[in-house]
C-alpha positions in Angstrom: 0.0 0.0 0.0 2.7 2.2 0.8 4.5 1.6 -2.7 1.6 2.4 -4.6 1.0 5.3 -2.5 4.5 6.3 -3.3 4.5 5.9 -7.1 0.8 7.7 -7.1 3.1 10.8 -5.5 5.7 10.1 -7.4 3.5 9.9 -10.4 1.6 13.1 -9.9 4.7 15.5 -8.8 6.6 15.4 -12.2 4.6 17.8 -14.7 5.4 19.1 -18.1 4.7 22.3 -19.3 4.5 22.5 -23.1 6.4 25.3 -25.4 2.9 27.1 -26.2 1.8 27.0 -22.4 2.0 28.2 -19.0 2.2 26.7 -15.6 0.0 27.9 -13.0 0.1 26.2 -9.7 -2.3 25.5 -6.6 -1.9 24.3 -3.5 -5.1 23.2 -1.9 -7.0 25.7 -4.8 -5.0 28.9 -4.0 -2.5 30.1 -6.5 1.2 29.1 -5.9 2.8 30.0 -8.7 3.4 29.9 -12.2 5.9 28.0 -14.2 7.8 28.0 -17.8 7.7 25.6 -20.7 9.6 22.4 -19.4 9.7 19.7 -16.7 8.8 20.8 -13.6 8.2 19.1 -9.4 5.6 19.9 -7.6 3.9 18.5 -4.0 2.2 15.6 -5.0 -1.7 15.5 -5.5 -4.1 16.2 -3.6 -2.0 19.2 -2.2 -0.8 20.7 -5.2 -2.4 20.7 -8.6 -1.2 22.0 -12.2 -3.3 23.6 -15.3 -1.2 24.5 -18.3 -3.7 26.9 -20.1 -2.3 27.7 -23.5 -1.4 31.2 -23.5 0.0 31.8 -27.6 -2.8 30.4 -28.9 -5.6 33.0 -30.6 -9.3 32.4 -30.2 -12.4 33.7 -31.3 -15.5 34.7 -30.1 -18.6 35.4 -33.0 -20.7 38.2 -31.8 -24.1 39.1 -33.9 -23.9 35.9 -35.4 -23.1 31.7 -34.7 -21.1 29.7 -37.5 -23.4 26.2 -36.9 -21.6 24.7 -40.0 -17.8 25.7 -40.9 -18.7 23.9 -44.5 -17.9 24.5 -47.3 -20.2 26.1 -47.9 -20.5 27.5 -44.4 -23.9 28.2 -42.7 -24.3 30.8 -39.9 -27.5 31.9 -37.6 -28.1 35.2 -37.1 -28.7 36.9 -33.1 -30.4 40.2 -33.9 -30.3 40.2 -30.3 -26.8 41.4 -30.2 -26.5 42.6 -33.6 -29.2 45.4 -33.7 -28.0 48.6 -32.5 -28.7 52.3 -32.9 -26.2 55.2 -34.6 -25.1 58.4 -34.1 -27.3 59.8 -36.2 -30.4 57.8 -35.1 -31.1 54.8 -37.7 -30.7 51.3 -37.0 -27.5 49.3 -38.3 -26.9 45.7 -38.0 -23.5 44.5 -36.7 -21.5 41.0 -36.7 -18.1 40.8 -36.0 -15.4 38.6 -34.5 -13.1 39.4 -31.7 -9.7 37.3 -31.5 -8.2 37.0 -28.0 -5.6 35.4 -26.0 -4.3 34.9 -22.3 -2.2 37.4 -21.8 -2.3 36.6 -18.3 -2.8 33.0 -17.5 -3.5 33.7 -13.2 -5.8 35.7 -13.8 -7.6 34.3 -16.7 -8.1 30.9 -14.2 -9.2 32.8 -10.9 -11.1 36.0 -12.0 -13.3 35.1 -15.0 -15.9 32.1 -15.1 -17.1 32.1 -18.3 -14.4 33.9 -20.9 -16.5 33.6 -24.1 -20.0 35.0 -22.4 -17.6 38.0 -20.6 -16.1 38.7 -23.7 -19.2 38.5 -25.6 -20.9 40.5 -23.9 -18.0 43.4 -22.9 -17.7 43.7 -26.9 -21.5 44.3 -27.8 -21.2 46.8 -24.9 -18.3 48.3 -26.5 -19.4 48.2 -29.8 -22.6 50.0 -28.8 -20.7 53.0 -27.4 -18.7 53.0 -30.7 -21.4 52.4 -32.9 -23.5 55.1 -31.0 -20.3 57.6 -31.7 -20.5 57.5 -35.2 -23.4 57.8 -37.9 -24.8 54.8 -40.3 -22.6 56.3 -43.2 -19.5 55.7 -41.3 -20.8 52.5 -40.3 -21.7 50.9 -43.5 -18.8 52.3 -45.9 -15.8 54.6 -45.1 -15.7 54.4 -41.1 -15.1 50.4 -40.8 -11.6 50.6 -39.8 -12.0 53.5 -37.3 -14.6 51.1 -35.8 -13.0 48.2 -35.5 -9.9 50.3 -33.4 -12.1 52.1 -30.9 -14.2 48.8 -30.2 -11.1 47.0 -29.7 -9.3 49.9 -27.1 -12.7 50.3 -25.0 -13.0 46.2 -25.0 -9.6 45.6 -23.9 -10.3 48.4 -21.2 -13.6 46.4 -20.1 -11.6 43.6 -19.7 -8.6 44.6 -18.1 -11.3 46.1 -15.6 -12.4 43.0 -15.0 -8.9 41.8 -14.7 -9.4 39.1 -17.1 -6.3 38.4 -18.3 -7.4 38.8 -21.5 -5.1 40.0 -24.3 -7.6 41.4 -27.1 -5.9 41.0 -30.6 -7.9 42.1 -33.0 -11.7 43.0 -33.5 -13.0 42.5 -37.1 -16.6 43.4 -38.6 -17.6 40.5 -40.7 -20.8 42.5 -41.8 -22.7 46.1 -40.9 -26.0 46.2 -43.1 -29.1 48.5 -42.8 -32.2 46.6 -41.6 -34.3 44.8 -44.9 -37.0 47.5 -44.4 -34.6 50.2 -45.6 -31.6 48.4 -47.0 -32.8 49.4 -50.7 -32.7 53.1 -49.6 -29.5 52.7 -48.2 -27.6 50.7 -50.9 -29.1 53.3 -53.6 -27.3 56.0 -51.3 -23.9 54.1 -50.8 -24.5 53.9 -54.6 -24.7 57.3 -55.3 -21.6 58.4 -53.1 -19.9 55.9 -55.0 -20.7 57.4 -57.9 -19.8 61.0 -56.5 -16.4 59.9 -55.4 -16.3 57.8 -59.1 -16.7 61.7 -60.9 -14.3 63.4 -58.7 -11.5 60.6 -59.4 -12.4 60.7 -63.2 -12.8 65.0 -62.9 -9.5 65.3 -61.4 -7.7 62.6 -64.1 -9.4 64.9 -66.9 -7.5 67.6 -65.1 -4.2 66.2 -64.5 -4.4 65.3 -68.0 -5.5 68.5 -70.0 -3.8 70.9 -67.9 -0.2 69.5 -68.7 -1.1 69.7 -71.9 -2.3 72.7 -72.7 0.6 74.3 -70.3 2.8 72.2 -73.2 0.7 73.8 -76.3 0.9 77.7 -74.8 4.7 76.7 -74.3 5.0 76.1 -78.0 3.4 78.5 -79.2 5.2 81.5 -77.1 8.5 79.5 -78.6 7.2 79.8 -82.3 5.8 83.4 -81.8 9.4 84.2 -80.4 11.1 82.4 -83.5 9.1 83.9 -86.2 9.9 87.4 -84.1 13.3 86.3 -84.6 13.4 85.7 -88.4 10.8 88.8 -89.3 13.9 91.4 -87.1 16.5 89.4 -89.2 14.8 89.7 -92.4 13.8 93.3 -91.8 17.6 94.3 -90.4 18.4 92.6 -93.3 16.0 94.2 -96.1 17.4 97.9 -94.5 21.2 96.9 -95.0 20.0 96.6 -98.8 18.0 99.7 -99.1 20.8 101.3 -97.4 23.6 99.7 -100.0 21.1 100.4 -102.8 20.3 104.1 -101.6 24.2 104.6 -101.6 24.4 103.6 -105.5 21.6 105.3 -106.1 23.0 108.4 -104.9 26.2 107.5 -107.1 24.6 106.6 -110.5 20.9 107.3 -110.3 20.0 105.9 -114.0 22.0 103.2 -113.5 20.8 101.9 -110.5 17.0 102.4 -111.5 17.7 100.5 -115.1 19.1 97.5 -112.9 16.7 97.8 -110.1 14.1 97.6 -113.6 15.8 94.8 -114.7 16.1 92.5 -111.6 12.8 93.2 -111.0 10.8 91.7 -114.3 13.3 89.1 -113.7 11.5 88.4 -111.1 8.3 88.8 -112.3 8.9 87.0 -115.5 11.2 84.3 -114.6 9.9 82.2 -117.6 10.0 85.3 -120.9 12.6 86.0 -122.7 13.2 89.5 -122.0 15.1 91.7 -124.2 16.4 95.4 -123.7 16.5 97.9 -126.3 18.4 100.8 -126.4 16.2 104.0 -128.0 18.5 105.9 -128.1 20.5 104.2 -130.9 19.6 105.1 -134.2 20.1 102.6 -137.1 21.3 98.8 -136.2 18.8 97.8 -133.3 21.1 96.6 -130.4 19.6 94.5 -127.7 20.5 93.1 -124.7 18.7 89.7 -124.3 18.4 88.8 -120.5 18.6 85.3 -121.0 21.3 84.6 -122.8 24.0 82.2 -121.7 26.7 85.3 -121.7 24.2 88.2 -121.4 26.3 90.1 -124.1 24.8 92.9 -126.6 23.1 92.0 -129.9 
């Protein structure tokens, strides 16, 4: 009797504490102590006991809402209940979400809280009521989500750490926020129009970005062509007055001459084609002539 008294001792004194857990020890029901992952002694049982909760591993609680099938296809059950609640701005919006959790502190999580999942449960619908009530139904069922999902999970994990859970809140996700079926027409034809809104200001400020680049390109070009053809209109008129000048000098030196010449080059110019011939009335007899478009351009 004594042996097998010995090895039940023996037997329940060794404990192993696994990599994902913690130790938290008892002696006759009052905390002892805690313990890392490994082998461990304790008194043997009934005067200390052991529970290894498992302290890295997330869980989730479903609030609004019960997965009864995982699937596939899954199948849920809805809890207006809990998912009902009223907005900022006084309409009704229906909520489900999820709220992942683990121990952050295993002692307490064993001694301070009966039923995790209920007190978790409900502490979020009370903290997503607050939230909810905070903002308005457009924030709740388009661009406020996110915003949400923070605040419920700050005043949550202040609930709980009132309570002195142990509870380490990790995240708090909405899984669905819908207007009630009486007005959920109304209410998607709104979200539909301020999608549309938002649509024309995106395409409005492309249009924008587009054409204004563009037209800053085309005035560009055309202040760099107006400035090149002011350019070659000064050359060509600086140049045009250097030959009036040159001209004006002959002219001044042989007026007849440099009329006949300027008469010549000129009908050249106006009848490039003709043969044009010059004749001298002033010679009496023999007609000489000066054909323009000869090879030599002598006198005949």
């Amino acid at each position: 009797m004594a042996a097998l008294l010995g090895g039940i001792a023996l037997l329940t004194s060794v404990y192993t504490v696994g990599p994902d857990e913690e130790g938290v020890i008892r002696r006759f029901g009052k905390y002892q102590g805690s313990s890392r992952p490994g082998i461990h002694l304790k008194l043997p049982w009934p005067i200390e006991s052991v529970k290894t909760p498992k302290v890295t591993e997330v869980k989730r609680v479903e609030i609004g809402f019960r997965t009864t099938d995982p699937g596939p296809p899954a199948e849920y059950e809805e809890h207006p209940e809990e998912a009902l609640m009223l907005t900022g701005d006084e309409n009704i919006a229906k909520v489900e979400w999820i709220v992942q959790y683990k121990i952050g502190n295993a002692t307490d999580y064993l001694f301070n809280v009966r039923d995790i999942k209920e007190t978790i449960r409900d502490a979020s619908e009370a903290a997503m009521r607050q939230v909810i009530g905070d903002n308005g139904i457009d924030e709740a069922l388009t661009t406020g989500k996110t915003l949400i999902q923070t605040q419920a999970k700050e005043k949550l994990q202040q609930i709980l750490d009132s309570y002195h859970s142990g509870v380490q809140v990790v995240a708090v996700q909405l899984q669905d926020v819908y207007a009630p079926d009486e007005v959920a027409d109304a209410f998607r034809d709104v979200a539909s129009a301020k999608e549309d809104k938002v649509k024309l200001v995106n395409e409005a400020i492309g249009y924008k970005n587009d054409v204004i680049p563009k037209a800053r390109g085309e005035a560009a070009q055309l202040v760099r062509d107006a400035e090149a053809y002011k350019a070659e209109r000064v050359k060509r008129a600086e140049g045009d007055s250097d030959r009036f000048l040159r001209m004006l000098v002959q002219y001044k030196r042989a007026p007849d001459i440099t009329r006949d010449r300027m008469y010549i080059e000129a009908m050249s110019q106006i009848y490039p084609k003709l043969e044009k011939i010059v004749i001298d009335e002033r010679t009496e007899g023999i007609l000489p002539h000066l054909s323009l478009d000869s090879q030599g351009g002598g006198q005949k």
